[in-house]
mmCIF file of the N, C-alpha and C atoms, coordinates in Angstrom:
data_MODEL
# 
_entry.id   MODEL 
# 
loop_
_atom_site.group_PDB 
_atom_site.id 
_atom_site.type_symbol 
_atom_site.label_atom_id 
_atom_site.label_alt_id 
_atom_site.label_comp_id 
_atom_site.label_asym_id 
_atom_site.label_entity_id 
_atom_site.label_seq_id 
_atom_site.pdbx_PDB_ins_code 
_atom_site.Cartn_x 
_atom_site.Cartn_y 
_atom_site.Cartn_z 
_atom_site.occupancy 
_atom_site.B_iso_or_equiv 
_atom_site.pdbx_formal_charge 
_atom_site.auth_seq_id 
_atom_site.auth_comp_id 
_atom_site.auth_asym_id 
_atom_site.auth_atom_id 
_atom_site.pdbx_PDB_model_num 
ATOM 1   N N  . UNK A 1 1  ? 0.816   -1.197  0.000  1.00 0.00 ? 1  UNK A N  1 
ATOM 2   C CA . UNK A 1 1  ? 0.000   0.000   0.000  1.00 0.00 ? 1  UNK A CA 1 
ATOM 3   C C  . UNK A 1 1  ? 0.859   1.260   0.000  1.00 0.00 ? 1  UNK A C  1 
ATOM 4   N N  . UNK A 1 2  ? 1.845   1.260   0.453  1.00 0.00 ? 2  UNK A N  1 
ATOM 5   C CA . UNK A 1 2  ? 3.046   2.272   -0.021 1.00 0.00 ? 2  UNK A CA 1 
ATOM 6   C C  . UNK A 1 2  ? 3.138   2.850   1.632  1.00 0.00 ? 2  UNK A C  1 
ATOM 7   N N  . UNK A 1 3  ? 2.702   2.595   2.523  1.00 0.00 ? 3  UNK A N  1 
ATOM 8   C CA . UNK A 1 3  ? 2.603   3.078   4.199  1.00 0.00 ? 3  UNK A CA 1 
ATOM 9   C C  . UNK A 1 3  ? 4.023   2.358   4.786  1.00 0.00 ? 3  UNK A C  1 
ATOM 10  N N  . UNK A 1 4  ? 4.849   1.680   4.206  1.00 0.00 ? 4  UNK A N  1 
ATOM 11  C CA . UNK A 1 4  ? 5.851   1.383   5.185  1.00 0.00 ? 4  UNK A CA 1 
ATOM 12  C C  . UNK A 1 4  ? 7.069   1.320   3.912  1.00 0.00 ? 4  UNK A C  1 
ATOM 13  N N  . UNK A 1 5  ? 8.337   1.154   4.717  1.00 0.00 ? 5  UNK A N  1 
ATOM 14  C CA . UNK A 1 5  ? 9.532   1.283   3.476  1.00 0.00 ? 5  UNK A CA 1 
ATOM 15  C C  . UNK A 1 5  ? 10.140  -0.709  3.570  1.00 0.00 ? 5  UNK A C  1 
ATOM 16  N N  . UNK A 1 6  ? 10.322  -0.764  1.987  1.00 0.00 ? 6  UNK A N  1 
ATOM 17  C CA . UNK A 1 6  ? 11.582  -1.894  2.247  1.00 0.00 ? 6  UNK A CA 1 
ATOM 18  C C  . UNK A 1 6  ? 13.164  -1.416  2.313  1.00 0.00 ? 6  UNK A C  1 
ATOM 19  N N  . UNK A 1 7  ? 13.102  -0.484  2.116  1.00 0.00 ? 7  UNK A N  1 
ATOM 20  C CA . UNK A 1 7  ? 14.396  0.183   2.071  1.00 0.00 ? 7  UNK A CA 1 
ATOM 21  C C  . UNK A 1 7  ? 14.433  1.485   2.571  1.00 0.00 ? 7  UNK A C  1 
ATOM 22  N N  . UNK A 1 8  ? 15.712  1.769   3.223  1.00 0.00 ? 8  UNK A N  1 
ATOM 23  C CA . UNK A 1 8  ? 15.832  2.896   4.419  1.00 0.00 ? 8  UNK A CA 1 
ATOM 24  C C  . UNK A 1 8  ? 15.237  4.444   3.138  1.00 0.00 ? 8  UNK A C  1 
ATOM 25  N N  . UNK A 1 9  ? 15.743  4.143   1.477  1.00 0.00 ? 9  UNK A N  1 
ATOM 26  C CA . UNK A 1 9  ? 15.196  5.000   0.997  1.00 0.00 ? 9  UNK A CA 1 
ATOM 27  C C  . UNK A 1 9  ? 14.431  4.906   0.237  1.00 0.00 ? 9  UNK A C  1 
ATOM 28  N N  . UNK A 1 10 ? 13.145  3.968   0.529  1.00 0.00 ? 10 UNK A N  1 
ATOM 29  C CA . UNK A 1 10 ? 11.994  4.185   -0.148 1.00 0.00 ? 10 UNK A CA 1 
ATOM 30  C C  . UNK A 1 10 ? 11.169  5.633   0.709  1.00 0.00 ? 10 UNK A C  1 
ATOM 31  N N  . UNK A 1 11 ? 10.165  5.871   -0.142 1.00 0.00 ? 11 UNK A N  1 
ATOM 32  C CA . UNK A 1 11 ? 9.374   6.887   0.161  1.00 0.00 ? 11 UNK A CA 1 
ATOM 33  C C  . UNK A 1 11 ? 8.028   6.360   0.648  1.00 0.00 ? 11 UNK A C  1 
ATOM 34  N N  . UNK A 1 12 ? 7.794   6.932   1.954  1.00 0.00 ? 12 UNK A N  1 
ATOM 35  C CA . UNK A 1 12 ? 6.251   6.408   2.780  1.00 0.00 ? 12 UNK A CA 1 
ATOM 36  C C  . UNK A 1 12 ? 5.174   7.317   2.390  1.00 0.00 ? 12 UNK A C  1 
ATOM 37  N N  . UNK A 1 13 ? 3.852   6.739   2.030  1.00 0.00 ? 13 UNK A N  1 
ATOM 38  C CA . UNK A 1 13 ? 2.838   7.061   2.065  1.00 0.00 ? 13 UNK A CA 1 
ATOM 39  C C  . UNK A 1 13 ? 2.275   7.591   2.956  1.00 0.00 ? 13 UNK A C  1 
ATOM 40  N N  . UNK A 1 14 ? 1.521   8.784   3.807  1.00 0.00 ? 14 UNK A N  1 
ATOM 41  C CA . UNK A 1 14 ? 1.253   8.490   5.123  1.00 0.00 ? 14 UNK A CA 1 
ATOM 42  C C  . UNK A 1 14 ? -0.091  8.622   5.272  1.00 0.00 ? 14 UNK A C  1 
ATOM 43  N N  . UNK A 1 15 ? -0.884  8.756   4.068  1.00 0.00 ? 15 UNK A N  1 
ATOM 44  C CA . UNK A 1 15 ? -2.030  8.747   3.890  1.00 0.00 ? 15 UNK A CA 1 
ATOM 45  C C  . UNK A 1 15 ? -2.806  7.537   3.860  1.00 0.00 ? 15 UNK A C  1 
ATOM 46  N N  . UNK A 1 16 ? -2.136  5.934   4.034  1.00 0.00 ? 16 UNK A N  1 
ATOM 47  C CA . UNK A 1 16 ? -2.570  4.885   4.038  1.00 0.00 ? 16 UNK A CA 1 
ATOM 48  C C  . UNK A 1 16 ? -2.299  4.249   4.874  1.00 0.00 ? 16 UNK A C  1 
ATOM 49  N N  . UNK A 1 17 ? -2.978  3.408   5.165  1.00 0.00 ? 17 UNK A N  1 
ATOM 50  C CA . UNK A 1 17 ? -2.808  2.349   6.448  1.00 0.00 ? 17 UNK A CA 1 
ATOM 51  C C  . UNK A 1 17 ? -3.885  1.671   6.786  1.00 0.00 ? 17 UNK A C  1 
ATOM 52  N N  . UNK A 1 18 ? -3.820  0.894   8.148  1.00 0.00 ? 18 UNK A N  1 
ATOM 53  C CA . UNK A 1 18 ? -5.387  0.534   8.859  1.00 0.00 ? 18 UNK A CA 1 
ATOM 54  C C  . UNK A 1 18 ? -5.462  1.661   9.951  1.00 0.00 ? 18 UNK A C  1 
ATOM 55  N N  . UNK A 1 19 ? -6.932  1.460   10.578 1.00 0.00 ? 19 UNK A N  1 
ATOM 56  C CA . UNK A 1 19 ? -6.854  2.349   11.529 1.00 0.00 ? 19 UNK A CA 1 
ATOM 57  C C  . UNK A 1 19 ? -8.228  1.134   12.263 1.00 0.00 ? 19 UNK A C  1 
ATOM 58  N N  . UNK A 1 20 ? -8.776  1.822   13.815 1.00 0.00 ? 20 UNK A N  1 
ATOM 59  C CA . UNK A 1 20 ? -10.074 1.013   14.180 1.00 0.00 ? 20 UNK A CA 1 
ATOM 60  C C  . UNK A 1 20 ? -9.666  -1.037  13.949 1.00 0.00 ? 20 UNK A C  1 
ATOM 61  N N  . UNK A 1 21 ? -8.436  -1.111  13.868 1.00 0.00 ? 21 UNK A N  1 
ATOM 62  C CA . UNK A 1 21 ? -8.258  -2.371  14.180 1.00 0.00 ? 21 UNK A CA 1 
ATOM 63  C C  . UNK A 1 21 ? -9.367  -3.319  15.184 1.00 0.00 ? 21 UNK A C  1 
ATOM 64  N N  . UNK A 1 22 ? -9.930  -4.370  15.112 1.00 0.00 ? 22 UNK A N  1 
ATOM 65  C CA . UNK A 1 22 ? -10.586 -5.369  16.115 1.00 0.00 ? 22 UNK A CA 1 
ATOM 66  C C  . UNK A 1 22 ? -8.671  -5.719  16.884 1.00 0.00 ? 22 UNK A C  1 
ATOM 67  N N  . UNK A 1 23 ? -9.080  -6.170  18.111 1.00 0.00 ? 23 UNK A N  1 
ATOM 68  C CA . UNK A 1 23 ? -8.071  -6.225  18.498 1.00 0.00 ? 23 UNK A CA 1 
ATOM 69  C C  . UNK A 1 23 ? -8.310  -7.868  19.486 1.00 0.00 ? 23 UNK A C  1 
ATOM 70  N N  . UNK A 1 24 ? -7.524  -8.712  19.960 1.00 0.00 ? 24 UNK A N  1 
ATOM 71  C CA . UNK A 1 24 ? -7.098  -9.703  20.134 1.00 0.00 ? 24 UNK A CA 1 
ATOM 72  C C  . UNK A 1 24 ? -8.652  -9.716  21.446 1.00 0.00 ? 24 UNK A C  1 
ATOM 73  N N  . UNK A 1 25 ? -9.859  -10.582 21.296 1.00 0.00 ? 25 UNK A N  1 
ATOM 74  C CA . UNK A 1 25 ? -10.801 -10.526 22.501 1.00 0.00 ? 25 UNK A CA 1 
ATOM 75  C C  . UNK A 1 25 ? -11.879 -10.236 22.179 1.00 0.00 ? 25 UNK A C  1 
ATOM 76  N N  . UNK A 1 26 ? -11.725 -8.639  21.409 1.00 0.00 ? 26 UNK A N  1 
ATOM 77  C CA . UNK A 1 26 ? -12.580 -8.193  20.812 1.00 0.00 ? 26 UNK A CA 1 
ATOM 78  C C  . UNK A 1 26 ? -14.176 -9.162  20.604 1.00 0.00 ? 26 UNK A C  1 
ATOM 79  N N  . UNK A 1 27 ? -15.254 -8.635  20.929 1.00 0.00 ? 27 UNK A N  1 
ATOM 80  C CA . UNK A 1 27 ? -16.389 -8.672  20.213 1.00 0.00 ? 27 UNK A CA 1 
ATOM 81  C C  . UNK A 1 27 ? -16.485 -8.700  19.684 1.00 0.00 ? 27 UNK A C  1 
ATOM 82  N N  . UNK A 1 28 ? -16.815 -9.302  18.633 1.00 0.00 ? 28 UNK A N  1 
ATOM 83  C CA . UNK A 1 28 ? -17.476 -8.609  17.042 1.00 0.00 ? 28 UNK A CA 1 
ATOM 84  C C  . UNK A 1 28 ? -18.911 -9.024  16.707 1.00 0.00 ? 28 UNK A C  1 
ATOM 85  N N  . UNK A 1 29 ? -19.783 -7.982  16.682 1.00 0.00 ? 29 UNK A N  1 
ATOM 86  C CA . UNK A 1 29 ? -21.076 -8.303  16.324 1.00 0.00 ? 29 UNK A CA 1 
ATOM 87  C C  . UNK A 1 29 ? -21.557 -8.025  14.887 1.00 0.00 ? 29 UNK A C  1 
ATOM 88  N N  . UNK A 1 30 ? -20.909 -8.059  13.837 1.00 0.00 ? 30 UNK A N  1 
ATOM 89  C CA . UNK A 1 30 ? -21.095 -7.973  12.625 1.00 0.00 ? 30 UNK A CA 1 
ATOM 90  C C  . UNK A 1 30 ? -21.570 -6.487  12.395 1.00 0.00 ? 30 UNK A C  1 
ATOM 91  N N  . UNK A 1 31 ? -21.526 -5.564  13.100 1.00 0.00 ? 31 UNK A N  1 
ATOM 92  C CA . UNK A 1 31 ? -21.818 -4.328  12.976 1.00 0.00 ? 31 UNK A CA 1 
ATOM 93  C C  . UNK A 1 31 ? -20.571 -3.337  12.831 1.00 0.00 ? 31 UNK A C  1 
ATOM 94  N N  . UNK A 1 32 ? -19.572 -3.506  13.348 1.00 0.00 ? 32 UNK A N  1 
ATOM 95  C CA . UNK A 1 32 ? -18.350 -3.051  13.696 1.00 0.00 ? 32 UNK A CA 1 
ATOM 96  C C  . UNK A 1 32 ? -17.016 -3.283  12.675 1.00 0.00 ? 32 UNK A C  1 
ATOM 97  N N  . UNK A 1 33 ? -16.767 -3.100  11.317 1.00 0.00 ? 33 UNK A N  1 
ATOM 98  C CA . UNK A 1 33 ? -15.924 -3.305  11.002 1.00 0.00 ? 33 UNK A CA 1 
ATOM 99  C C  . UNK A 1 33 ? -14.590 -3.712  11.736 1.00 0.00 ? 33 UNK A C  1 
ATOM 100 N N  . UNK A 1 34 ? -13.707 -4.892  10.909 1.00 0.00 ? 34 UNK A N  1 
ATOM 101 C CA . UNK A 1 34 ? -12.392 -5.369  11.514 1.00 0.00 ? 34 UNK A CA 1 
ATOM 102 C C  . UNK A 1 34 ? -11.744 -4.246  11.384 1.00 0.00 ? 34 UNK A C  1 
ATOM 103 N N  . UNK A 1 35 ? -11.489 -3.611  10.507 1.00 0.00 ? 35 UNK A N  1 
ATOM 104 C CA . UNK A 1 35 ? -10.225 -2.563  9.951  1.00 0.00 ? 35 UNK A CA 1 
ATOM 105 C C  . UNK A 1 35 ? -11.009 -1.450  9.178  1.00 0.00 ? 35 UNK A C  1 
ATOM 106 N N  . UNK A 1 36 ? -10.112 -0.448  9.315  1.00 0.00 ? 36 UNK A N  1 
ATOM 107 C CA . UNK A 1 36 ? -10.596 0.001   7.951  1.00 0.00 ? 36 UNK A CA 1 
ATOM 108 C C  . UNK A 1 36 ? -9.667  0.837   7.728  1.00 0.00 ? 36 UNK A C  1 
ATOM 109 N N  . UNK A 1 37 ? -9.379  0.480   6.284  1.00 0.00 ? 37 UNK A N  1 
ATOM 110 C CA . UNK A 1 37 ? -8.342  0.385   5.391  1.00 0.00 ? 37 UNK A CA 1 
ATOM 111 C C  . UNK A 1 37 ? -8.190  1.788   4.365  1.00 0.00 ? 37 UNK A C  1 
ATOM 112 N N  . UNK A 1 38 ? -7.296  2.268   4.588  1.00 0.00 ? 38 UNK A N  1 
ATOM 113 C CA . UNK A 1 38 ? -6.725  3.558   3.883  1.00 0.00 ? 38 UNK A CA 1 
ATOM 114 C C  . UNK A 1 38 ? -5.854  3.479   2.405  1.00 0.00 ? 38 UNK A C  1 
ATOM 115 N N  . UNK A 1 39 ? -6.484  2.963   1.244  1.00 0.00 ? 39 UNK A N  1 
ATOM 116 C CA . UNK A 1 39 ? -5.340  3.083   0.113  1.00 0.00 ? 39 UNK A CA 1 
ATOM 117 C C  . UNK A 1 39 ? -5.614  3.385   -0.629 1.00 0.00 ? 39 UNK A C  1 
ATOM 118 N N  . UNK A 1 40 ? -4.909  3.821   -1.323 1.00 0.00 ? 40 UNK A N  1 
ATOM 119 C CA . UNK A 1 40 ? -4.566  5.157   -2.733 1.00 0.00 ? 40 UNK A CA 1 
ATOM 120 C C  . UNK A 1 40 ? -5.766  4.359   -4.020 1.00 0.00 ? 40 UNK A C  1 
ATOM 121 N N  . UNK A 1 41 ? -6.171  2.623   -3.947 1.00 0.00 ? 41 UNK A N  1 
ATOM 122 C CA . UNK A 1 41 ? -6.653  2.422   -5.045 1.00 0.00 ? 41 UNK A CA 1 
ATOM 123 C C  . UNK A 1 41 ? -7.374  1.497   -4.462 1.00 0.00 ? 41 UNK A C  1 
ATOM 124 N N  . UNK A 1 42 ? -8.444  1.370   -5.209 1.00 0.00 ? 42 UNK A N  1 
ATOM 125 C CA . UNK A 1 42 ? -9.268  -0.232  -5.322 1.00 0.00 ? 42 UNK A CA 1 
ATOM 126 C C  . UNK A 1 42 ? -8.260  -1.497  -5.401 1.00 0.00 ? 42 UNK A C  1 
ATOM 127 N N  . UNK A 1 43 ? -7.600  -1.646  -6.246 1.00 0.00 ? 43 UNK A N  1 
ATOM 128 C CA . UNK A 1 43 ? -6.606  -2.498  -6.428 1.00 0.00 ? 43 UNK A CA 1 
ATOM 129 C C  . UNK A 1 43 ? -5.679  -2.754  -4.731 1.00 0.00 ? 43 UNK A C  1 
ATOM 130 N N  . UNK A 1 44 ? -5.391  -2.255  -4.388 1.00 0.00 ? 44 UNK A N  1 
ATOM 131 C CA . UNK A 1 44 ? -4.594  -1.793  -3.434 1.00 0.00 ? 44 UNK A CA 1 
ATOM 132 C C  . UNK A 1 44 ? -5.216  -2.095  -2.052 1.00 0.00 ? 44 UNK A C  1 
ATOM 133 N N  . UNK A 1 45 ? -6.826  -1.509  -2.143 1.00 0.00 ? 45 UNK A N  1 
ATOM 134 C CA . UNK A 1 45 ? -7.700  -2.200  -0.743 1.00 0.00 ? 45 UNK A CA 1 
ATOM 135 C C  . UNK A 1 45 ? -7.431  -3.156  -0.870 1.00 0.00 ? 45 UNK A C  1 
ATOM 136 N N  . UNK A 1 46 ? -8.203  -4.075  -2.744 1.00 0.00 ? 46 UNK A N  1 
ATOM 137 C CA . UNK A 1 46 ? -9.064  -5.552  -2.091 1.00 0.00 ? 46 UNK A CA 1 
ATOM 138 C C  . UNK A 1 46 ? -7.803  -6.208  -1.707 1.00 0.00 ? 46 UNK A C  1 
ATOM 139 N N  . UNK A 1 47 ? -6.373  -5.904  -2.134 1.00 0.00 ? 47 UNK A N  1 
ATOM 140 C CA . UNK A 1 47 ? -5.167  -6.876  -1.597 1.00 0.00 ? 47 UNK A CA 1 
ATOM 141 C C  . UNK A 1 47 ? -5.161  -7.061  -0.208 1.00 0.00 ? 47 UNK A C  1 
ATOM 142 N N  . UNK A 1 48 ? -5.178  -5.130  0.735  1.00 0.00 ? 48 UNK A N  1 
ATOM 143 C CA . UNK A 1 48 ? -5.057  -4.997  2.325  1.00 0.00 ? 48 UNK A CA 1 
ATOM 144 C C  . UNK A 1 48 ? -6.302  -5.957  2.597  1.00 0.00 ? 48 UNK A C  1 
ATOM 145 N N  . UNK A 1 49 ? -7.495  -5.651  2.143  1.00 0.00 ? 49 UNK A N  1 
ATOM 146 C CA . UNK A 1 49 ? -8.764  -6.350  2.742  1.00 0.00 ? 49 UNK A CA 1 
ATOM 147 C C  . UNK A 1 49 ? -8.330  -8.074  2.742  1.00 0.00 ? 49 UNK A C  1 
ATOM 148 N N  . UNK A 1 50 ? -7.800  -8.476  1.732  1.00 0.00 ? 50 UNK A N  1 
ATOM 149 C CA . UNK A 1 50 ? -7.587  -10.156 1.852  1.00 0.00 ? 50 UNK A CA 1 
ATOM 150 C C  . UNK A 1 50 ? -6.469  -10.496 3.382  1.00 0.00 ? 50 UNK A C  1 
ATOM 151 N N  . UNK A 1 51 ? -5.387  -9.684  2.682  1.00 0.00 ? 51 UNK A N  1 
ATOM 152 C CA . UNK A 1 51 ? -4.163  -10.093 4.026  1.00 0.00 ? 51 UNK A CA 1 
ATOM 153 C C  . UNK A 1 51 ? -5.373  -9.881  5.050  1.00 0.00 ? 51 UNK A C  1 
ATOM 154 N N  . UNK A 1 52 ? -6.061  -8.920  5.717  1.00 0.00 ? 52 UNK A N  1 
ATOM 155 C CA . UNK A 1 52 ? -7.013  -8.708  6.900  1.00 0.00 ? 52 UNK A CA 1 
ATOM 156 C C  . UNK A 1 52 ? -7.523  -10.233 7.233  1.00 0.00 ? 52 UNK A C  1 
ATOM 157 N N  . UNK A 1 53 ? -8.165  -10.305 6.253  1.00 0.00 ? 53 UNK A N  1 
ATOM 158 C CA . UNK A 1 53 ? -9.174  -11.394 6.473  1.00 0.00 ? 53 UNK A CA 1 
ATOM 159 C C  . UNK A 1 53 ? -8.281  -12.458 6.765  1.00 0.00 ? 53 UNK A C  1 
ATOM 160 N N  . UNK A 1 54 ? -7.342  -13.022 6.180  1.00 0.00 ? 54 UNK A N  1 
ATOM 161 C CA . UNK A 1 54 ? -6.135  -14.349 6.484  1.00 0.00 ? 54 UNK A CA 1 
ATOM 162 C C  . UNK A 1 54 ? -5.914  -13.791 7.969  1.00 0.00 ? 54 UNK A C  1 
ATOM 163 N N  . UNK A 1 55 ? -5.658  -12.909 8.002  1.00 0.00 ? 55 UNK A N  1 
ATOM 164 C CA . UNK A 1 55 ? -4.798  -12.261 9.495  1.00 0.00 ? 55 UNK A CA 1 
ATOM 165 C C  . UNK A 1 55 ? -5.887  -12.912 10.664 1.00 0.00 ? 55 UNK A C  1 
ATOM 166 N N  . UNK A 1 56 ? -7.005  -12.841 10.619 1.00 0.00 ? 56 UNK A N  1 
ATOM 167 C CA . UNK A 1 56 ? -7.742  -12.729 12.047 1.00 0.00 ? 56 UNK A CA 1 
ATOM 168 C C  . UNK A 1 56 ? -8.561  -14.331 11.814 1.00 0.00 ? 56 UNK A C  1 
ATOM 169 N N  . UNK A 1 57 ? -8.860  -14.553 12.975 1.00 0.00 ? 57 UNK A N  1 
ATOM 170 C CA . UNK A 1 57 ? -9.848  -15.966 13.080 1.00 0.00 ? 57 UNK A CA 1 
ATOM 171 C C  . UNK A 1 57 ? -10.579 -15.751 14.081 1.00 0.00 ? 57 UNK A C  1 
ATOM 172 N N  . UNK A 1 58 ? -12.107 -15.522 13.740 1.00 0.00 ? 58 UNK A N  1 
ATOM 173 C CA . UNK A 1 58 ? -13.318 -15.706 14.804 1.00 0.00 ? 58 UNK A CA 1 
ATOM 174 C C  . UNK A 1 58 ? -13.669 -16.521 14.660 1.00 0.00 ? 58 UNK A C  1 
ATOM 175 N N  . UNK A 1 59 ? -14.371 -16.378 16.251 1.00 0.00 ? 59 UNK A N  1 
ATOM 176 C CA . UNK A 1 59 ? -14.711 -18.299 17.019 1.00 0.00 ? 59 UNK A CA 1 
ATOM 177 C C  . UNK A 1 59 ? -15.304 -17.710 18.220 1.00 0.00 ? 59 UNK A C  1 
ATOM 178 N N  . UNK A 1 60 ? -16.470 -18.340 18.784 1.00 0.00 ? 60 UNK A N  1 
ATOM 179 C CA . UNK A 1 60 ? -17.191 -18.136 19.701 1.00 0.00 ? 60 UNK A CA 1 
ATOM 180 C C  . UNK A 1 60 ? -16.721 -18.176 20.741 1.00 0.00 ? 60 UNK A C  1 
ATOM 181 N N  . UNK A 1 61 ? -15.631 -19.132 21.298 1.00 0.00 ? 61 UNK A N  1 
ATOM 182 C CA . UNK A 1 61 ? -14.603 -19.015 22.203 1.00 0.00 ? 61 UNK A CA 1 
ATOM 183 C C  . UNK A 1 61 ? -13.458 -17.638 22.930 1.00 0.00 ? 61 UNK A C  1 
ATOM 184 N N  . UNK A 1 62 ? -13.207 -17.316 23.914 1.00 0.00 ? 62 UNK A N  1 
ATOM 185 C CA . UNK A 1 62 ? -12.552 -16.243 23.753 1.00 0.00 ? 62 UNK A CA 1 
ATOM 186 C C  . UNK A 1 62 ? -10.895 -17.009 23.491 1.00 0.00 ? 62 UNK A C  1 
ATOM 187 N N  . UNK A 1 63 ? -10.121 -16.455 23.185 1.00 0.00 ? 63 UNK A N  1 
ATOM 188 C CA . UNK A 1 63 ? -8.911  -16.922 23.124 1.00 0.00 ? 63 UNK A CA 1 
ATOM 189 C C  . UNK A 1 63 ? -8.385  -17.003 24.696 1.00 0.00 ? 63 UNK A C  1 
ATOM 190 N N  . UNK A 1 64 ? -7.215  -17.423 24.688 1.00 0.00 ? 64 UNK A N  1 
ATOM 191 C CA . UNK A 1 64 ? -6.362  -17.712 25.887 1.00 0.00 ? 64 UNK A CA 1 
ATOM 192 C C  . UNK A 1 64 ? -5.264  -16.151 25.826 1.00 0.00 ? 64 UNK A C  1 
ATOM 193 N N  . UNK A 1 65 ? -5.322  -15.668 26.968 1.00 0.00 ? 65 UNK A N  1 
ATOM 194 C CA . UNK A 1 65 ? -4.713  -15.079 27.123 1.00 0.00 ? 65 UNK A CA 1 
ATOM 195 C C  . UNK A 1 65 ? -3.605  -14.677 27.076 1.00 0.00 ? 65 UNK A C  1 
ATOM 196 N N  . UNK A 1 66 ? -2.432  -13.687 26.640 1.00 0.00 ? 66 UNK A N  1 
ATOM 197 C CA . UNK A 1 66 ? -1.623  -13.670 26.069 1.00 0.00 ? 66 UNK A CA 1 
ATOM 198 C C  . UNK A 1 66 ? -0.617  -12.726 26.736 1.00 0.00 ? 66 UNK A C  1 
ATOM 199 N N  . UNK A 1 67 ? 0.716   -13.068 26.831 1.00 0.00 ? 67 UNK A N  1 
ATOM 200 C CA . UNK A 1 67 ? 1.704   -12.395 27.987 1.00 0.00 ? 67 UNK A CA 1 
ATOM 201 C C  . UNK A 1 67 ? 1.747   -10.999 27.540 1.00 0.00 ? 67 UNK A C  1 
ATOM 202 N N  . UNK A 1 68 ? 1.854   -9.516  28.266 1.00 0.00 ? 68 UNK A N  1 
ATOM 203 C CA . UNK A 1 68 ? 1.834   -8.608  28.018 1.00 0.00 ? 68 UNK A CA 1 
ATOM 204 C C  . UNK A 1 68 ? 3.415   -8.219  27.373 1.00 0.00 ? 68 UNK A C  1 
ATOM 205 N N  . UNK A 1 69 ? 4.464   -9.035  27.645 1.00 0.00 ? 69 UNK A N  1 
ATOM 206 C CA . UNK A 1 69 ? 5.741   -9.361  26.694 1.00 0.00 ? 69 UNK A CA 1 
ATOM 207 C C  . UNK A 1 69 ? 6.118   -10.614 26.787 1.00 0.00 ? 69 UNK A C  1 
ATOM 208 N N  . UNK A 1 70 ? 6.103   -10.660 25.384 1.00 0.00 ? 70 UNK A N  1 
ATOM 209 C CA . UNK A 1 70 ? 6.054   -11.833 24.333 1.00 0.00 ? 70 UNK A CA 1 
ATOM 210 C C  . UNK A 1 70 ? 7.493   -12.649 24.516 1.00 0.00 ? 70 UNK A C  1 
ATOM 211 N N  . UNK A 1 71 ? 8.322   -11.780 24.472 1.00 0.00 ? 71 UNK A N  1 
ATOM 212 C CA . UNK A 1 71 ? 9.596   -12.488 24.790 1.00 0.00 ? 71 UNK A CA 1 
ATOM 213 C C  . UNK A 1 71 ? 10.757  -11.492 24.679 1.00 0.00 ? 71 UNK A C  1 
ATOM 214 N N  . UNK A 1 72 ? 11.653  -11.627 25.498 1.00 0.00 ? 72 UNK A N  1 
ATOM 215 C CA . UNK A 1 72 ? 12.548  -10.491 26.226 1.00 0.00 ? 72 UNK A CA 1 
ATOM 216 C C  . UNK A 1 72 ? 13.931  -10.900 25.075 1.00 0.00 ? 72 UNK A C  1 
ATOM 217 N N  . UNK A 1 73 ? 14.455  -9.912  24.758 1.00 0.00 ? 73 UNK A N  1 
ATOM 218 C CA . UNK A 1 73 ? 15.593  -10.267 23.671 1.00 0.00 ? 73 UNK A CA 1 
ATOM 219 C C  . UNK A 1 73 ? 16.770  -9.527  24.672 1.00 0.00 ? 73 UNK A C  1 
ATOM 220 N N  . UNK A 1 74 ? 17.924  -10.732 24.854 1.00 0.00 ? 74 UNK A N  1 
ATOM 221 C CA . UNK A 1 74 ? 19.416  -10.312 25.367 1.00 0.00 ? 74 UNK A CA 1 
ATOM 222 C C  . UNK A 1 74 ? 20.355  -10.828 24.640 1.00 0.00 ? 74 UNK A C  1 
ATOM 223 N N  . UNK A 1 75 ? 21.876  -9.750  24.601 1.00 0.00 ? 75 UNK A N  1 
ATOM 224 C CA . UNK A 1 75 ? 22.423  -10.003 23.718 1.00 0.00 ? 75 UNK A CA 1 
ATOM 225 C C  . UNK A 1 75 ? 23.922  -9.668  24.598 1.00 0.00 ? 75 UNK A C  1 
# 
């Protein structure tokens, strides 16, 4: 979508992105969009909209809870 760099000198978009993320617990009552998605084209959503959809899995269950840090990096 052009919002992040692969290279220290690519050029960022900053007009695109997600925003209103569902977030890990979350409710969702089919009223509430997961994301909603900021990009320059049609082409360009339905791609963000697919990765979205792969990204998340609802289930009537709540998930298991999850450490507030994930894992401590020493060097």
């Amino acid at each position: 979508m052009g919002g992040g760099r692969r290279q220290a000198s690519d050029t960022i978009d900053y007009s695109v992105g997600f925003t209103d993320m569902a977030r890990l617990g979350d409710s969702i009552d089919g009223q509430r969009p997961l994301a909603v998605i900021h990009a320059k084209d049609e082409a360009s959503w339905q791609e963000a909209a697919k990765a979205v959809k792969a990204a998340i899995i609802l289930d009537d269950k709540a998930p298991a809870s999850t450490p507030s840090v994930y894992r401590r990096i020493t060097e």
